[in-house]
PDB file of N, CA, C, O and CB in Angstrom:
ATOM      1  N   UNK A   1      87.509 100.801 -85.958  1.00  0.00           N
ATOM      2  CA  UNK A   1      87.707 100.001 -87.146  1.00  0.00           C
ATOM      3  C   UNK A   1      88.892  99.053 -86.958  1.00  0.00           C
ATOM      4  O   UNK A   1      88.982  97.986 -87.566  1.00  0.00           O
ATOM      5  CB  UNK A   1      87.923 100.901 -88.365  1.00  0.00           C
ATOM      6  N   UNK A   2      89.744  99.476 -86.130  1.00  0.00           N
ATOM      7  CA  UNK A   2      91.303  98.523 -86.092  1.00  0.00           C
ATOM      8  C   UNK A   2      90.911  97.680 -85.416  1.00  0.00           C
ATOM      9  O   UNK A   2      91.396  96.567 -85.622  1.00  0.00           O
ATOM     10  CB  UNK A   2      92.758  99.061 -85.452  1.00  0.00           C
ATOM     11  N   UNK A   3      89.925  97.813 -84.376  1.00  0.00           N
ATOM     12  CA  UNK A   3      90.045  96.736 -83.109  1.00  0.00           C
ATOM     13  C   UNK A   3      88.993  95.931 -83.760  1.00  0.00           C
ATOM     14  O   UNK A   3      89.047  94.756 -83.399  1.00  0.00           O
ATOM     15  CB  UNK A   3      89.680  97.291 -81.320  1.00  0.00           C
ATOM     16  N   UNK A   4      87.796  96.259 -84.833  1.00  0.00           N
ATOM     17  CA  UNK A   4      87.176  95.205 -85.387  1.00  0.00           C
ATOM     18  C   UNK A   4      88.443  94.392 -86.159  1.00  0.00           C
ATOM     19  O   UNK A   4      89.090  93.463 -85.675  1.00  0.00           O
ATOM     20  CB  UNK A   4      85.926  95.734 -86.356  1.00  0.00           C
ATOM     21  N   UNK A   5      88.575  94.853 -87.173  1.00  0.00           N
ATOM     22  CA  UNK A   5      89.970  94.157 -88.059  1.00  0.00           C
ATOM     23  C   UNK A   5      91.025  93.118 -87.137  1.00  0.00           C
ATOM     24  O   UNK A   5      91.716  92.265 -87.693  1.00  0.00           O
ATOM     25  CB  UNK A   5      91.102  95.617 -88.643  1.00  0.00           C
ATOM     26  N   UNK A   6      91.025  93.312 -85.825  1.00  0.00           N
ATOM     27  CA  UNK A   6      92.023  92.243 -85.335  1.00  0.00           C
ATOM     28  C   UNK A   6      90.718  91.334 -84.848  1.00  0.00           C
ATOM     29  O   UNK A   6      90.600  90.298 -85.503  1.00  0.00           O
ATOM     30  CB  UNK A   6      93.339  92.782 -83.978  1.00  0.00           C
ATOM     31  N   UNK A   7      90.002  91.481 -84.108  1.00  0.00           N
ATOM     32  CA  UNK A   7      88.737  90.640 -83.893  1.00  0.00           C
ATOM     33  C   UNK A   7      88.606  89.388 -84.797  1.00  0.00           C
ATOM     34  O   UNK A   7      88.472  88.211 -84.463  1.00  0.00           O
ATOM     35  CB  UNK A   7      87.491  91.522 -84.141  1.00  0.00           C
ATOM     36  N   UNK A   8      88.709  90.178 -86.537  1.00  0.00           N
ATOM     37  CA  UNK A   8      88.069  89.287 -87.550  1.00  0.00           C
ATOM     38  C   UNK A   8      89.426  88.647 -87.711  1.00  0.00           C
ATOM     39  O   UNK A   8      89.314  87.443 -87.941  1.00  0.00           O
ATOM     40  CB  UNK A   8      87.267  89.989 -88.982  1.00  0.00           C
ATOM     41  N   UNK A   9      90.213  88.918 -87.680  1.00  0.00           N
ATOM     42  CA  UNK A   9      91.586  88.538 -87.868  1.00  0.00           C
ATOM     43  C   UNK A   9      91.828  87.100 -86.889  1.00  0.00           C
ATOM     44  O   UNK A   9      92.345  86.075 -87.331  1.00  0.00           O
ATOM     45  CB  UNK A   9      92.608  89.909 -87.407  1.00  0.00           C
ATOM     46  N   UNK A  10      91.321  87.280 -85.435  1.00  0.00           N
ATOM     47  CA  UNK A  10      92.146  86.171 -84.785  1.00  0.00           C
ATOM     48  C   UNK A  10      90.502  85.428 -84.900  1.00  0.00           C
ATOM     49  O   UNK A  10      90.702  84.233 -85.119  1.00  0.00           O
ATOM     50  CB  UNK A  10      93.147  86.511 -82.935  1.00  0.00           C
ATOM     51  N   UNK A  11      89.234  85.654 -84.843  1.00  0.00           N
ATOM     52  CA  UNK A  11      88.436  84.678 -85.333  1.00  0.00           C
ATOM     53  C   UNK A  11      88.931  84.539 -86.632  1.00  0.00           C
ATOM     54  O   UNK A  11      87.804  84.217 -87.010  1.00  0.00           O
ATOM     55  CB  UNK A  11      87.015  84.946 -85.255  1.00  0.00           C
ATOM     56  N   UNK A  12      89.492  84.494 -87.511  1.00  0.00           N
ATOM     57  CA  UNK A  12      89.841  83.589 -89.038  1.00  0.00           C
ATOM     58  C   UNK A  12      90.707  83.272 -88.497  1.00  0.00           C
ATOM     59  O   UNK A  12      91.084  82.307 -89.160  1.00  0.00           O
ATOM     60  CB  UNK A  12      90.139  84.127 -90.590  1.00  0.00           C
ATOM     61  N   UNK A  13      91.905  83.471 -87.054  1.00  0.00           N
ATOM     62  CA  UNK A  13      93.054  82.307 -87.586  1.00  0.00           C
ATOM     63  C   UNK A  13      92.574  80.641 -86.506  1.00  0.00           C
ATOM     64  O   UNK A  13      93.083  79.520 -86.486  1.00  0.00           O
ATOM     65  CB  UNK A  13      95.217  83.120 -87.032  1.00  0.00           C
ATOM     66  N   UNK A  14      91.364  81.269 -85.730  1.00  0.00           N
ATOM     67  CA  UNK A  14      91.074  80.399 -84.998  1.00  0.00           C
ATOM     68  C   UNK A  14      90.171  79.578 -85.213  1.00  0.00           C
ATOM     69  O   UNK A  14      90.024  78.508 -84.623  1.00  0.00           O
ATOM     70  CB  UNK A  14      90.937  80.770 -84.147  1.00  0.00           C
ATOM     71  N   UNK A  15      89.229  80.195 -86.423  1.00  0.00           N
ATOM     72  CA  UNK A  15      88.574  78.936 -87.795  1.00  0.00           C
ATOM     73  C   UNK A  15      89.518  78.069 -88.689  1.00  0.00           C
ATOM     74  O   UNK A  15      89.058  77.252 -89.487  1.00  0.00           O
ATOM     75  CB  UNK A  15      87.728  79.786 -89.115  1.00  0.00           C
ATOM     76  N   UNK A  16      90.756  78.264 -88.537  1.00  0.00           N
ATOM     77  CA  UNK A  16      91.643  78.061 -89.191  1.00  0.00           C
ATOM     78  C   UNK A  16      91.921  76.684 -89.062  1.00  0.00           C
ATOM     79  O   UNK A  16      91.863  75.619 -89.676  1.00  0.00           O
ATOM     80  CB  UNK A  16      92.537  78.863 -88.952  1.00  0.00           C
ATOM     81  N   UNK A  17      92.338  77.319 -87.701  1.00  0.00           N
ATOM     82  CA  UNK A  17      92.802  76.129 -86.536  1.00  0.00           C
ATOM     83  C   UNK A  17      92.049  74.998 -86.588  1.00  0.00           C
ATOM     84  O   UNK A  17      92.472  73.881 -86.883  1.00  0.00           O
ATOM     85  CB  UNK A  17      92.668  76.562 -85.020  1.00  0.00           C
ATOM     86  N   UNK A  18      90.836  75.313 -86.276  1.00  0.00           N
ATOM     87  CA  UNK A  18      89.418  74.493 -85.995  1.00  0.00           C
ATOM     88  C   UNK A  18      89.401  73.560 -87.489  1.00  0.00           C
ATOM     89  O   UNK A  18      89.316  72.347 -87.294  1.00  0.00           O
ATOM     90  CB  UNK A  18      87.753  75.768 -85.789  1.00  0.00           C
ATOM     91  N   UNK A  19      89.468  73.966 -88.839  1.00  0.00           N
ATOM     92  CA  UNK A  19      89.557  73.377 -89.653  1.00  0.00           C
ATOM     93  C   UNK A  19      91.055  72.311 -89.839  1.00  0.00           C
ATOM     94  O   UNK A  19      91.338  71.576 -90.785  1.00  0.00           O
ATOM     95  CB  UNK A  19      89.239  74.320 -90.475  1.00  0.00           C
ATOM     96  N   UNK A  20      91.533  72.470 -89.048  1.00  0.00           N
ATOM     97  CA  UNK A  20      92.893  71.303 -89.091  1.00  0.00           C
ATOM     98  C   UNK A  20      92.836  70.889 -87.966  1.00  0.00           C
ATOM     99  O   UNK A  20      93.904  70.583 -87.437  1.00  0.00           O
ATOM    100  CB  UNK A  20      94.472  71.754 -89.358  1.00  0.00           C
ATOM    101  N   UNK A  21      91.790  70.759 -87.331  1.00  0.00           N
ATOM    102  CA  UNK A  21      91.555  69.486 -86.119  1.00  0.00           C
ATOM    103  C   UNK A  21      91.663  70.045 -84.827  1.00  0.00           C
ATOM    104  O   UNK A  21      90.919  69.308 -84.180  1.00  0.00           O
ATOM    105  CB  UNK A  21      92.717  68.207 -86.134  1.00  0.00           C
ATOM    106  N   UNK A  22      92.074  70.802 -84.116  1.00  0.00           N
ATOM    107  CA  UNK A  22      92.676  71.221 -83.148  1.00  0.00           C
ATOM    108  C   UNK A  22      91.411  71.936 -82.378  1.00  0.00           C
ATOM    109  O   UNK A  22      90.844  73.006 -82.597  1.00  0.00           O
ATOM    110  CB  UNK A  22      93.917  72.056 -83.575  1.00  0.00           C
ATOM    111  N   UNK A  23      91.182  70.852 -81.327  1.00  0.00           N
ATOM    112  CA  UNK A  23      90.041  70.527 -80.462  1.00  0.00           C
ATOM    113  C   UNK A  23      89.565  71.968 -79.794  1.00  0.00           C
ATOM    114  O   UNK A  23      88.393  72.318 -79.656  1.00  0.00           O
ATOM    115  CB  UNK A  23      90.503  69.359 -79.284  1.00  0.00           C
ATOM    116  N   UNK A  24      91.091  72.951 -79.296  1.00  0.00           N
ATOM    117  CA  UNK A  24      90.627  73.888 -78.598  1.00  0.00           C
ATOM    118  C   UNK A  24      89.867  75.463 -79.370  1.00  0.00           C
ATOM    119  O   UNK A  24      89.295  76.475 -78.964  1.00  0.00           O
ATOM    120  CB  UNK A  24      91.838  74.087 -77.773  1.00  0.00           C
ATOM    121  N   UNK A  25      90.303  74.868 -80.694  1.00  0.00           N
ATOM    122  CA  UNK A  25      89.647  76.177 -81.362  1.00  0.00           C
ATOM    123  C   UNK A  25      88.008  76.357 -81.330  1.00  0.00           C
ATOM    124  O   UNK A  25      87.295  77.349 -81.479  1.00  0.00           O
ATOM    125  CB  UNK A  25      90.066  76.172 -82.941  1.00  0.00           C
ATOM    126  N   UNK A  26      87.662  74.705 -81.020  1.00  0.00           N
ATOM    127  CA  UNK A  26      86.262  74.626 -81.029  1.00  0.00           C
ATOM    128  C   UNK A  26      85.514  75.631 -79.778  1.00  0.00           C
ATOM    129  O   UNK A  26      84.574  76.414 -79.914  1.00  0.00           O
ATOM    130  CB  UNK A  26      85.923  73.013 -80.856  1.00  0.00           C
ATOM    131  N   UNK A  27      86.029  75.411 -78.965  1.00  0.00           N
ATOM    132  CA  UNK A  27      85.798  75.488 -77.478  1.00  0.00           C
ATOM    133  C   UNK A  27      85.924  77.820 -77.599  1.00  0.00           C
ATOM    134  O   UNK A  27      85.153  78.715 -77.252  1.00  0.00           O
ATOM    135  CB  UNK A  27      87.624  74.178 -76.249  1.00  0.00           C
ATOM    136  N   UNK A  28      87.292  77.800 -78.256  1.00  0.00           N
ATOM    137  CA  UNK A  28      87.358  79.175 -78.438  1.00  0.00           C
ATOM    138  C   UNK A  28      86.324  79.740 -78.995  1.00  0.00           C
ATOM    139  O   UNK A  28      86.009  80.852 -78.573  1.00  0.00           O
ATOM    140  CB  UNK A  28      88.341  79.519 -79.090  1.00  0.00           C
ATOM    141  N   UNK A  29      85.781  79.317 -79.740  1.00  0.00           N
ATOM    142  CA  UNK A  29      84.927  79.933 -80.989  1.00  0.00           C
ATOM    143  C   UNK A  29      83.295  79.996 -79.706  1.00  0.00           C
ATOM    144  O   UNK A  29      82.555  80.858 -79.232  1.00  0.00           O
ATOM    145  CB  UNK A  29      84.818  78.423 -82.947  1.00  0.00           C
ATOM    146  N   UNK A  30      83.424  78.851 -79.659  1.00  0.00           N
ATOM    147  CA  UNK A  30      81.770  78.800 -78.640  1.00  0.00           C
ATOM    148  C   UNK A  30      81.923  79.928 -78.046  1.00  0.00           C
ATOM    149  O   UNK A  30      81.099  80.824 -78.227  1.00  0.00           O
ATOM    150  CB  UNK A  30      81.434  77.498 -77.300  1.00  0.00           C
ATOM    151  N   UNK A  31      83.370  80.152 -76.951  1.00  0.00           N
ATOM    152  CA  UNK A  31      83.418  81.132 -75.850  1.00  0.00           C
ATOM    153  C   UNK A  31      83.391  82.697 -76.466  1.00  0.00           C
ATOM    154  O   UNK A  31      82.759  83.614 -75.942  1.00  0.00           O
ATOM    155  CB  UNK A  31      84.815  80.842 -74.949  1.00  0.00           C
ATOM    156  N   UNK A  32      84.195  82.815 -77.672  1.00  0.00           N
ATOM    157  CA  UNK A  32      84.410  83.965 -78.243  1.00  0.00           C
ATOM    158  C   UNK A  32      82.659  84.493 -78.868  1.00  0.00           C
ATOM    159  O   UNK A  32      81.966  85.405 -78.417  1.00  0.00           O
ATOM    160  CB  UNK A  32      85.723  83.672 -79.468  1.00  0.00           C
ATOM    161  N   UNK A  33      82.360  83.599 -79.955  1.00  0.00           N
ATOM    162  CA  UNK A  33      80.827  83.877 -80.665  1.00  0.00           C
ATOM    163  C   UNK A  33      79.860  83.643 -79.764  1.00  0.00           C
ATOM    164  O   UNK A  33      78.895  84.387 -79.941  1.00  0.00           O
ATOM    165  CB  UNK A  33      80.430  82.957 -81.920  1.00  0.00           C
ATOM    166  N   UNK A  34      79.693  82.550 -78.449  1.00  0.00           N
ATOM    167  CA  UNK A  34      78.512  82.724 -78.316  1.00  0.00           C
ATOM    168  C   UNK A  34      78.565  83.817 -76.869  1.00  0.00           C
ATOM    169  O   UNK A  34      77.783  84.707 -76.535  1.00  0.00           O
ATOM    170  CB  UNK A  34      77.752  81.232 -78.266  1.00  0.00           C
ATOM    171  N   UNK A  35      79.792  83.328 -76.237  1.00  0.00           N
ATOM    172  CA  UNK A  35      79.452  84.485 -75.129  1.00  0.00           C
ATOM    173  C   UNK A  35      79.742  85.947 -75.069  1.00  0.00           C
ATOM    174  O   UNK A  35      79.169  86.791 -74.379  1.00  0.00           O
ATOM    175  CB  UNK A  35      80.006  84.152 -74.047  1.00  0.00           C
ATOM    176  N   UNK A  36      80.735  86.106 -75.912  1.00  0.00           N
ATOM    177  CA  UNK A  36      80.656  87.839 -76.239  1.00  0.00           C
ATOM    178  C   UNK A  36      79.512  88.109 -76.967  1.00  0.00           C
ATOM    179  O   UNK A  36      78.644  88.947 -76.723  1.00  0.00           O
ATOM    180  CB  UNK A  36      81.915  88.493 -77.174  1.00  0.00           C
ATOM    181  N   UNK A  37      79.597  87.216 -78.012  1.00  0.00           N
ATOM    182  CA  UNK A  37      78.489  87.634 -78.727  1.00  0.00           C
ATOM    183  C   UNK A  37      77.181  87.802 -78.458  1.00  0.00           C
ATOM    184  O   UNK A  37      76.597  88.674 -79.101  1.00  0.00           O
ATOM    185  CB  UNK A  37      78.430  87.063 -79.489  1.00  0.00           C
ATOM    186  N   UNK A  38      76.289  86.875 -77.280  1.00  0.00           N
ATOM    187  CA  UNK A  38      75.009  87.108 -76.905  1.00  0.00           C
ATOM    188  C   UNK A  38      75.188  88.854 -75.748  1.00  0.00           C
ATOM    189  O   UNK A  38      74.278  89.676 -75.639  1.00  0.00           O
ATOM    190  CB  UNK A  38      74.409  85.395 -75.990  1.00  0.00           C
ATOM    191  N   UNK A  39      76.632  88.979 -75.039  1.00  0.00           N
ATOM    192  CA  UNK A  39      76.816  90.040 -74.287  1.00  0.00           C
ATOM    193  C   UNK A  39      76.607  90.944 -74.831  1.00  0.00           C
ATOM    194  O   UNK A  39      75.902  91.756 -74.231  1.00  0.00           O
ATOM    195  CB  UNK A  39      77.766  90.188 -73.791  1.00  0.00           C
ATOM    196  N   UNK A  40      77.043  91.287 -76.125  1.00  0.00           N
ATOM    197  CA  UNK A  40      76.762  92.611 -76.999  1.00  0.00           C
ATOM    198  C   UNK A  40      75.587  92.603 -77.434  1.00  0.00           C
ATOM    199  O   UNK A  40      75.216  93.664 -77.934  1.00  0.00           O
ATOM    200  CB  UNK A  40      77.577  92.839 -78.169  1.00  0.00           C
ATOM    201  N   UNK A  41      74.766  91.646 -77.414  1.00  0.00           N
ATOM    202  CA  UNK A  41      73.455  91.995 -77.576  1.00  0.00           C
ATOM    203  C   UNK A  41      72.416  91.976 -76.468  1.00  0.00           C
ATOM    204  O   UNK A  41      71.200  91.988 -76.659  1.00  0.00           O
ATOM    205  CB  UNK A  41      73.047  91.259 -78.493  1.00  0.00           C
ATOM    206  N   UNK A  42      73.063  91.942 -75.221  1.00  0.00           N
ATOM    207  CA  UNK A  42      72.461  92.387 -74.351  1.00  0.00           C
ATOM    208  C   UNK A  42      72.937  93.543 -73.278  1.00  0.00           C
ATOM    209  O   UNK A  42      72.729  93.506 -72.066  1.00  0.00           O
ATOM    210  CB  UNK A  42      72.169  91.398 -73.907  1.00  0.00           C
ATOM    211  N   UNK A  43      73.601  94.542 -73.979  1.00  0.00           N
ATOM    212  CA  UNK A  43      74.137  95.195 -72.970  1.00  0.00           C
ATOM    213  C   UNK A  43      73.856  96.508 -73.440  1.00  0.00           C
ATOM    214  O   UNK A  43      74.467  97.349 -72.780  1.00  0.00           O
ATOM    215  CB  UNK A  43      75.545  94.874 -72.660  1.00  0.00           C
ATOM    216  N   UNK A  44      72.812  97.210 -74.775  1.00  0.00           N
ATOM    217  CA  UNK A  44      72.074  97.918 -75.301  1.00  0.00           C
ATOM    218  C   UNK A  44      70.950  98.054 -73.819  1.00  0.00           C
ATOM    219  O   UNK A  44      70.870  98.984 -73.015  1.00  0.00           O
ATOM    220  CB  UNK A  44      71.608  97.266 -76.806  1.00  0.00           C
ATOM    221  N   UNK A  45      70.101  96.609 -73.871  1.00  0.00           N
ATOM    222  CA  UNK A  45      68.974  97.254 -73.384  1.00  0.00           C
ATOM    223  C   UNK A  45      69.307  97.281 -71.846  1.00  0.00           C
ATOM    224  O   UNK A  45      68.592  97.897 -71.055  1.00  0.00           O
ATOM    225  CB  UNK A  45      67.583  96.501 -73.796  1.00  0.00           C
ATOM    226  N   UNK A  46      70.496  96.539 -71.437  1.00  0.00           N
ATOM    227  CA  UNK A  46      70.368  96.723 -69.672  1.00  0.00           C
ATOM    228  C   UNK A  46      70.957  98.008 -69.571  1.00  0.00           C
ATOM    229  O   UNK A  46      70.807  98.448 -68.431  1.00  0.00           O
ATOM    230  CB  UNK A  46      71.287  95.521 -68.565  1.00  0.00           C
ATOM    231  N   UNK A  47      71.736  98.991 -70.530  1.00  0.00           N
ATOM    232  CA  UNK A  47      72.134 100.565 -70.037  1.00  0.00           C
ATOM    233  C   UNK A  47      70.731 100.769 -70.175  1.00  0.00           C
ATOM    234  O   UNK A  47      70.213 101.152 -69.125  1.00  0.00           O
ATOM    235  CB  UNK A  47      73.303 101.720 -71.018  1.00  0.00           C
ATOM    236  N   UNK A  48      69.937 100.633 -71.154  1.00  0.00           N
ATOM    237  CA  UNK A  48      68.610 101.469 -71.078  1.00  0.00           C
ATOM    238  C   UNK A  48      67.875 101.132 -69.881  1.00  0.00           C
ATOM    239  O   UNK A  48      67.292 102.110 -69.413  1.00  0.00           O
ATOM    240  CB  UNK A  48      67.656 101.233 -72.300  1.00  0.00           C
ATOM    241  N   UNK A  49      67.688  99.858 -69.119  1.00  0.00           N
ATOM    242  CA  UNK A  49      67.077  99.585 -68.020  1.00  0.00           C
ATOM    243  C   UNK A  49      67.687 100.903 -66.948  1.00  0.00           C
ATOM    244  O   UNK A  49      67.032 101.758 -66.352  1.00  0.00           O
ATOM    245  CB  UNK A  49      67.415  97.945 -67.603  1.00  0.00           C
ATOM    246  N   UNK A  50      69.502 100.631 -66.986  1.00  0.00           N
ATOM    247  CA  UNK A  50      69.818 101.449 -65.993  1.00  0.00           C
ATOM    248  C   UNK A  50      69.816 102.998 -66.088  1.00  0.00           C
ATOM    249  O   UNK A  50      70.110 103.725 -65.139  1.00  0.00           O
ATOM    250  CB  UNK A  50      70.940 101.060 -65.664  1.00  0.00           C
ATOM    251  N   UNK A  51      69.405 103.502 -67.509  1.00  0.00           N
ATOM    252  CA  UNK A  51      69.110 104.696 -67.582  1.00  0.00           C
ATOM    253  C   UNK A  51      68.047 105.155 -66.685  1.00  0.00           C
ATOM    254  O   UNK A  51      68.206 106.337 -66.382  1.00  0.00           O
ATOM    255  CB  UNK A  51      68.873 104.926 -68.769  1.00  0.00           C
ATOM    256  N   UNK A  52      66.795 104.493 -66.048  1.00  0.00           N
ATOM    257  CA  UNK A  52      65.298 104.477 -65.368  1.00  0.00           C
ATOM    258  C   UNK A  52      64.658 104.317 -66.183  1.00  0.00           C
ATOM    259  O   UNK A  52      63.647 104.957 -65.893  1.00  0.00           O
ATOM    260  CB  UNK A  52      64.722 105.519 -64.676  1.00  0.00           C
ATOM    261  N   UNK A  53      64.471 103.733 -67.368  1.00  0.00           N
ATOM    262  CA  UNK A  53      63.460 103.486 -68.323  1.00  0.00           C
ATOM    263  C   UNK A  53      62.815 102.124 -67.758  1.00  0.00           C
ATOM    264  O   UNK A  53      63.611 101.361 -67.211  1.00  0.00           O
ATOM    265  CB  UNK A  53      64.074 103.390 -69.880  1.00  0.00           C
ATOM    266  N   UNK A  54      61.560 101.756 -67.821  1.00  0.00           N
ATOM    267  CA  UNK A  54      61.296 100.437 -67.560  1.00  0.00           C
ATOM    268  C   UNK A  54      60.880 100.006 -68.754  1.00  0.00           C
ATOM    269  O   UNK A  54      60.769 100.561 -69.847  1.00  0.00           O
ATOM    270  CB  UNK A  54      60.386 100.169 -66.512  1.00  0.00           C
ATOM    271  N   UNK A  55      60.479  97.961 -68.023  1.00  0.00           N
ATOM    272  CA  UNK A  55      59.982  97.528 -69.153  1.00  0.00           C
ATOM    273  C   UNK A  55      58.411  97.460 -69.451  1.00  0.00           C
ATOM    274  O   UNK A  55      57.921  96.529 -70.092  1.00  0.00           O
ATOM    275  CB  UNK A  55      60.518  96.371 -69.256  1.00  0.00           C
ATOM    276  N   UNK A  56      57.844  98.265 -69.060  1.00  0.00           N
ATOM    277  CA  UNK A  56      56.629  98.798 -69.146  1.00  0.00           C
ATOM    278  C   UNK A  56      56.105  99.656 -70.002  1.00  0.00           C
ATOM    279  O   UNK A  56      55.076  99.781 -70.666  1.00  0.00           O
ATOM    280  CB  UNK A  56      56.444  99.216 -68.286  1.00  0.00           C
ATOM    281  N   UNK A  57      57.469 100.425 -69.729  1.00  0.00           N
ATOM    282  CA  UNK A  57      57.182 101.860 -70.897  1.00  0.00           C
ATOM    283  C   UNK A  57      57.631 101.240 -72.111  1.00  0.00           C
ATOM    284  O   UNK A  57      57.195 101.794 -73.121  1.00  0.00           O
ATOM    285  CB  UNK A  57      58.214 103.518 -70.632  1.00  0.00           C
ATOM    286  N   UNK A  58      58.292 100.365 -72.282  1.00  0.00           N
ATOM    287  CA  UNK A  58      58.931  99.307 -73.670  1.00  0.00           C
ATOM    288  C   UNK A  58      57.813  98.444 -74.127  1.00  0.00           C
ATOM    289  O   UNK A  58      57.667  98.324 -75.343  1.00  0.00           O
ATOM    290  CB  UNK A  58      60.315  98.099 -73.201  1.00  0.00           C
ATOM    291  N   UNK A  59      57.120  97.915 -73.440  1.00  0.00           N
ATOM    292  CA  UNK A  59      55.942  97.408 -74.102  1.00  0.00           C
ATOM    293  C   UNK A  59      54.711  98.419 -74.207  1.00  0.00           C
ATOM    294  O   UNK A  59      53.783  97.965 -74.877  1.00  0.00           O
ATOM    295  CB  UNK A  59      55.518  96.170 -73.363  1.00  0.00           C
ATOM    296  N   UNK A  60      54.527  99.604 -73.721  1.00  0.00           N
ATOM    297  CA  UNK A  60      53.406 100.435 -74.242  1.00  0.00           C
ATOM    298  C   UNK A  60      54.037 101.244 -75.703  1.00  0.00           C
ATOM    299  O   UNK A  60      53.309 101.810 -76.519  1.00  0.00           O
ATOM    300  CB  UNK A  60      52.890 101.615 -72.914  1.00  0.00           C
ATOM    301  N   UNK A  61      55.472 101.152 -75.800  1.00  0.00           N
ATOM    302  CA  UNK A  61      54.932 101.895 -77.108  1.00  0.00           C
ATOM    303  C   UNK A  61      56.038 100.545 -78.237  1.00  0.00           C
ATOM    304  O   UNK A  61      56.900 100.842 -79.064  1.00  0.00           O
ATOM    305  CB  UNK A  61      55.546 104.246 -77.186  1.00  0.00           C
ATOM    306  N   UNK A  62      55.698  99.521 -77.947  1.00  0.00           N
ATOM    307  CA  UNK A  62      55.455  98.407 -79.248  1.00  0.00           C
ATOM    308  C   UNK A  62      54.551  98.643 -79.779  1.00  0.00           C
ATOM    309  O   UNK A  62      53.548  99.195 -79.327  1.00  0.00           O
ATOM    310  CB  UNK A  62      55.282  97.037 -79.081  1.00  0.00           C
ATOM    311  N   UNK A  63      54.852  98.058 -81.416  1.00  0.00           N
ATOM    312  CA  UNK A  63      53.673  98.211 -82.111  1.00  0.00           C
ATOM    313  C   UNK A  63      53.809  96.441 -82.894  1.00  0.00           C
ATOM    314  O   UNK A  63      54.781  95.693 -82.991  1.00  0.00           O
ATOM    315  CB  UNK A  63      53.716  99.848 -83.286  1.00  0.00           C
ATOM    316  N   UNK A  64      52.959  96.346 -83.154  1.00  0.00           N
ATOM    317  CA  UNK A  64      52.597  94.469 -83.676  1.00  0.00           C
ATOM    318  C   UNK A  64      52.180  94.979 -85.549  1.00  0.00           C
ATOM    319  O   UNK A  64      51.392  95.737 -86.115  1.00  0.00           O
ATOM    320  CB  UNK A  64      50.413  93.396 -82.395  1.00  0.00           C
ATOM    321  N   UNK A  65      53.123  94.141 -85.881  1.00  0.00           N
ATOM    322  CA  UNK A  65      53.207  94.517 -87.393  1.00  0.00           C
ATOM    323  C   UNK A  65      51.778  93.541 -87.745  1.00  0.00           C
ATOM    324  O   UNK A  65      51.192  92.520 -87.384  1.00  0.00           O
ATOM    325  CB  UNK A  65      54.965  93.984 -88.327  1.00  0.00           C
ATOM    326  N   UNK A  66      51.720  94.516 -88.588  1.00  0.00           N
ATOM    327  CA  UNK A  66      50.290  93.780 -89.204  1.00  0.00           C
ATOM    328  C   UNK A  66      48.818  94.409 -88.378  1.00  0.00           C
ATOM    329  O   UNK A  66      47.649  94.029 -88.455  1.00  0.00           O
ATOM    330  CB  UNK A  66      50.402  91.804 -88.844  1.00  0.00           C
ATOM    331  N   UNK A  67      49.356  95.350 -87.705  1.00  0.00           N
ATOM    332  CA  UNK A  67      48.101  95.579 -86.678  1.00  0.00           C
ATOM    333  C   UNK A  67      47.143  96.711 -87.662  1.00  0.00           C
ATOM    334  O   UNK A  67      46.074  97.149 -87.235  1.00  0.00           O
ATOM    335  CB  UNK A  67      48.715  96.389 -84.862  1.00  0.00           C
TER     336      UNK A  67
END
């Protein structure tokens, strides 16, 4: 919970920034939101890859809504 709370903390002081002009907050924010951020959403399924699960057995038991 603390280490979220500073997270949200220095993204708000670095929206901050970004809102009073200051070119590099832009650049922070891309690096901070888009590249941590797409990492944490891909680092669920590559432990499961490296558990031996494949992606085979991940598409036999999908199910298609509406089916």
């Amino acid at each position: 919970m603390l280490i979220r709370t500073l997270i949200f903390g220095a993204l708000t002081f670095i929206i901050m920034k970004m809102y009073r002009g200051k070119s590099w907050a832009r650049i922070a924010l891309i690096i901070l939101l888009g590249g941590i951020g797409t990492l944490s959403l891909v680092i669920d399924p590559i432990k499961w890859l490296l558990e031996g699960n494949s992606l085979g057995t991940m598409f036999d038991e999908v199910e298609l809504i509406g089916h």
